[in-house]
N, C-alpha and C positions, 0 to 999 in steps of 0.2 A: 517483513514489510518495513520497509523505510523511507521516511518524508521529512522533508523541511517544508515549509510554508510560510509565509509572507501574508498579514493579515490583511484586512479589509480594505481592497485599494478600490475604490469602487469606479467605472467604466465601462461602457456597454455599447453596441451598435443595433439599429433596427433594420433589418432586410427578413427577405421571403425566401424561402425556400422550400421544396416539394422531397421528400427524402428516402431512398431507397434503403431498406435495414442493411448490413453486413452479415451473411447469411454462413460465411466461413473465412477462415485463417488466408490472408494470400496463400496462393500456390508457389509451393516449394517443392524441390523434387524431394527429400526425405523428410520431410514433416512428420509422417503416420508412424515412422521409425518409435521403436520402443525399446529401454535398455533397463536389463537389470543391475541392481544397485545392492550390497551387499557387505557385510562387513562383519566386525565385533567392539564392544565397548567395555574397555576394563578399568580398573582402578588404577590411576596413573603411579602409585606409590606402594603398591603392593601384587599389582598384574591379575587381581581377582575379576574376573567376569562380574559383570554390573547387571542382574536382573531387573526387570520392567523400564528400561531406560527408552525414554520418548524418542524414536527416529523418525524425521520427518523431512518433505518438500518445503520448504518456507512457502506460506500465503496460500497452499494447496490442501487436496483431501487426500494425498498420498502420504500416509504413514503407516507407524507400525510401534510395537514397544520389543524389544533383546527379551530371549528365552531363556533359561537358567543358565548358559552357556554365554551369556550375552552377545548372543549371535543375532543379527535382524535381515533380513532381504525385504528389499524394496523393491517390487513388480511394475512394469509399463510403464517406468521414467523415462516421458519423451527428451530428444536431443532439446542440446540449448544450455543455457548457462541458468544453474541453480544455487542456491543454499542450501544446504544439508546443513541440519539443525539438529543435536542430541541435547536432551536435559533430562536429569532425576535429580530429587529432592535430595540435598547432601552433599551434592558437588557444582562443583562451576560449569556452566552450560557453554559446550562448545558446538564450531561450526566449520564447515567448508564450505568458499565459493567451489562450485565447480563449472566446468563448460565441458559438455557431453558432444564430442562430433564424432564419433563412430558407434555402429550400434555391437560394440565389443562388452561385455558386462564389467562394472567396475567392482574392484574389492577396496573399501574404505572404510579403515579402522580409528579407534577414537580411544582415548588414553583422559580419561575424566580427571581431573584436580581437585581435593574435598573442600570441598567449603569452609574457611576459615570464621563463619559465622554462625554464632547459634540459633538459629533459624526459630526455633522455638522464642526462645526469649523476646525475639523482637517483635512477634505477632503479637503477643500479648502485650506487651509495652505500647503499639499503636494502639491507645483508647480512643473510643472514636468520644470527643471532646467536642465542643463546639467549632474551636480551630481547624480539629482534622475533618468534621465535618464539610465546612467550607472548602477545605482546599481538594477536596472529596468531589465537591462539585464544580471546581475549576476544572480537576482534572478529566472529571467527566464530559463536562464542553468542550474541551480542547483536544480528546483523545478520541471519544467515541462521534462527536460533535453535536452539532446542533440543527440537524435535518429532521424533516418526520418520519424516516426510518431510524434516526438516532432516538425520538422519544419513544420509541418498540424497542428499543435496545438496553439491556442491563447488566453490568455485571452482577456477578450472583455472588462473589466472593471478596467484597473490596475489604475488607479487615487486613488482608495479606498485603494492602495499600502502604508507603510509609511518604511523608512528604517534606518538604524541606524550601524554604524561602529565604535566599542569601545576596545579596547585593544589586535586588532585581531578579533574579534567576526562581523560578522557582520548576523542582525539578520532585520525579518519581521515580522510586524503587518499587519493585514486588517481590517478595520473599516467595512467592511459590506463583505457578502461574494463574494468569488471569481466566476466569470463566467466563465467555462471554454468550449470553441467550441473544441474539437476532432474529424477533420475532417479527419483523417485515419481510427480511429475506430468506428467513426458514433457515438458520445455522444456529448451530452451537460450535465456539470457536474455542479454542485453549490458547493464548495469547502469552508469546513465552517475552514480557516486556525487561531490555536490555540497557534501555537508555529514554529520557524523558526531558526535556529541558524547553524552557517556556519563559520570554523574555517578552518584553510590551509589543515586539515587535516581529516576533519570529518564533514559530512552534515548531521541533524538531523531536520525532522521537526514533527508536528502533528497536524493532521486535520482530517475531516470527510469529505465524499464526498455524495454529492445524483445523482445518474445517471440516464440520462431522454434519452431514442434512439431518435437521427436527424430522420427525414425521409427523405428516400433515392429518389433522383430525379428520378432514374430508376433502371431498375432488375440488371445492371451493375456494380451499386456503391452501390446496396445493396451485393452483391456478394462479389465485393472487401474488403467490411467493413468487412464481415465474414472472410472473407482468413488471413487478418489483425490482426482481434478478435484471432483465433486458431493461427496465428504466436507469439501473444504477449501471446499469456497463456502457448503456448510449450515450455516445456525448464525453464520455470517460478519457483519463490520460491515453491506457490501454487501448481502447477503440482507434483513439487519434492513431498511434503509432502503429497497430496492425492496418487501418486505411493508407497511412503514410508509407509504408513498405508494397503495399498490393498496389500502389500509383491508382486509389482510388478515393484521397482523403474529401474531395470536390462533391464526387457523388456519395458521399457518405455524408455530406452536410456540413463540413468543415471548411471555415475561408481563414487564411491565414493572414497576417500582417507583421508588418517586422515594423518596432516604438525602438528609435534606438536610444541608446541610454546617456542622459541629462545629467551626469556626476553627481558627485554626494553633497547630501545637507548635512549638517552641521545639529546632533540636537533631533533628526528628525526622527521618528518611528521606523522607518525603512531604510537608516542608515548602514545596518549593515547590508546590503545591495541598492547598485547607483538607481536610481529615481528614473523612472521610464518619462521620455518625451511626448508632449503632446501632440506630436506627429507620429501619421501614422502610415506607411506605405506596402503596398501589397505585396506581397512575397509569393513566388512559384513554389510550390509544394516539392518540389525536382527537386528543388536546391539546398532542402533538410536533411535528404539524406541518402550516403552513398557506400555502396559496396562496405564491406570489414576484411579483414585478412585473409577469414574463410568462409565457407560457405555460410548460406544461412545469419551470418551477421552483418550489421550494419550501424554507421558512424554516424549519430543526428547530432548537428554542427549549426551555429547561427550563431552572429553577435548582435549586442545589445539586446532585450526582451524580445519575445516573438508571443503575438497576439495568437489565440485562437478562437474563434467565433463558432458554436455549436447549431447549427441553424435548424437542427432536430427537435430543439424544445429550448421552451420560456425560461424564466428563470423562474425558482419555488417564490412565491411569499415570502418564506421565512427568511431566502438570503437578503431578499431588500433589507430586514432587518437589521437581518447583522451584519452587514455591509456598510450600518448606518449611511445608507441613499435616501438622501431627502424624501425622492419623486417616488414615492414605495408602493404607491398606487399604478405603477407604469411599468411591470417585467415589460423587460427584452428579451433577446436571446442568449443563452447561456455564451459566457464569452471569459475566458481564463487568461494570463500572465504565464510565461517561466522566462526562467533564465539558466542556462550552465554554469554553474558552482565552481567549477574548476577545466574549463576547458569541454573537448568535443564527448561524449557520451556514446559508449560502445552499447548498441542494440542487437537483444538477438529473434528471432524468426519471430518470437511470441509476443515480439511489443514489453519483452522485460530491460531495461537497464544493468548493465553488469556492476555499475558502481551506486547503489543503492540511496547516495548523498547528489550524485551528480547533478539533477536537475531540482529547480525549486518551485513550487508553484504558489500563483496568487489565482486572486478572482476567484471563479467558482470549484476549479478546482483545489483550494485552499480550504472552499467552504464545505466540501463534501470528506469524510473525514473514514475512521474504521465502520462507522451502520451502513457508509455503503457502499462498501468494496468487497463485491463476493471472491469467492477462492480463483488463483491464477487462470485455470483450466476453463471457468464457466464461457461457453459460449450460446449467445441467443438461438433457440430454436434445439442446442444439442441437450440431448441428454445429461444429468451431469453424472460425473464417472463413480463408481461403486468399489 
């Protein structure tokens, strides 16, 4: 999982609306398509088989660990364009994009590089100090965030944390991966963090996640976990762009608008992307997004910022906060910022992004962070997969 974000621009609109859930995926003619995935992972410098080595879907609950053979298959990996993500302790963690369009099984092998660092020494070396404390809980607000499914949320292992403050920049390593308990939405996550950087003006990180469901104490707190799960996915980037594909983003409770963009300041917070206009004009949802090369994909394309307005729900409390919005006493309705990073952004069926950087977000998708992004696969109402 990979994000950039653009901090607290704050902006919102007041209308009504009546909202029908998303009950499934658009209709694709090979959606339910499932492919085996399969391979070996050995030591890049000596060709030895790599035991218990993590293979995994990035942001999903599909994985697996290599058997003494360092052999792994991965079962019922839908089409679509994914990450395949390997890591064990000792080596350099590698990955493949891939993009899955036939249900033919793929063979993908991985060739590990050892880690040039002693892993040991530096966990001990992080004391947690007063300094590493603090920056402990920067990174804490800034990574798992500052929701009230972020205050249920903990890592269980941040000593493997290392941190670093350099000319504005302040930036995270993990020496081994991160544990993450998500006690609102019922996960335990292994968080394999790759990149971290955090400027006054821009949070960027990237990492992979493998999502493993808690079991719920009772039918009560499994109930809630769900209610939790369909609140954090409604209203979501994800949501947006599966509505946006099924030519349903309207009845889904999404009104779009196109802020085109007001050039750069000088000096200002948001200078690294141009400054959205206080104008604001309606956009047809049609015209986000069209056809890809092949099936199943598709091109979401717009210039200057494009508004999203979530009309399914208020905004929390907490984001008035940290939004610093004077009028904190008055949600609205959930209402987010992006812009394209680098030009048009290839989508495929599931509402994933193939270029991980490509899109940026402000508003409230900015303010919702890892407590509450369940795994790729969750959908309201479905089951989740086993």
């Amino acid at each position: 999982m990979s994000r950039v974000y653009t901090l607290r621009l704050p902006l919102a609109v007041l209308l009504f609306f009546s909202l029908a859930l998303l009950k499934a995926e658009p209709a694709q003619g090979r959606q339910g398509v499932r492919v085996t995935v399969s391979g070996t992972v050995t030591d890049a410098e000596t060709g030895v088989p790599l035991t218990g080595a993590h293979v995994f879907i990035a942001s999903s609950m599909i994985g697996t660990t290599t058997d003494r053979d360092g052999r792994y298959v991965l079962d019922q990996v839908p089409l679509g364009a994914h990450r395949l993500y390997v890591s064990i302790l000792g080596f350099e963690d590698d990955f493949m994009d891939i993009l899955l369009r036939s249900e033919e099984s793929q063979i993908l092998d991985f060739s590990l590089t050892p880690a040039l660092i002693d892993i040991g020494e530096i966990v001990v070396e992080a004391e947690r100090d007063r300094r590493w404390a603090r920056r402990l809980r920067r990174f804490t607000r800034e990574f798992i965030g500052e929701t009230p499914n972020a205050e249920l949320t903990t890592i269980l292992n941040p000593e493997v944390l290392d941190f670093e403050v350099s000319s504005g920049t302040f930036t995270a390593r993990a020496t081994a991966p991160l544990l993450i308990e998500n006690k609102a939405l019922g996960y335990q996550i292994q968080y394999f963090l790759s990149d971290f950087q955090s400027t006054p003006g821009r949070v960027r990180y990237d990492g992979e996640g493998l999502y493993e469901e808690l079991p719920a104490d009772n039918l009560e707190q499994a109930m809630a976990w769900e209610e939790n799960r369909k609140a954090a996915f409604m209203g979501s980037f994800r949501h947006f762009m599966l509505a946006l594909i099924a030519g349903r983003s309207e009845s889904q409770g999404f009104r779009t608008f196109s802020r085109p963009s007001a050039g750069r300041v000088q000096g200002d917070a948001f200078a690294e992307s141009s400054v959205i206009s206080n104008q604001r004009f309606p956009i047809e949802p049609e015209s986000l997004i069209s056809s890809g090369e092949a099936p199943n994909e598709y091109v979401f394309d717009f210039t200057g910022h494009l508004e999203i307005v979530f009309m399914g729900e208020k905004e929390d409390p907490a984001y008035l906060d940290w939004s610093l919005r004077p009028e904190r006493s008055n949600p609205r309705f959930q209402t987010s910022w992006t812009f394209l990073d680098h030009g048009p952004a290839m989508v495929d069926y599931k509402g994933d992004t193939m270029d991980p950087y490509a899109v940026v977000f402000m508003g409230y998708w900015a303010f919702e962070r890892v407590a509450d992004d369940p795994p790729r696969e969750y959908r309201p109402g479905n089951a989740s997969p086993r």
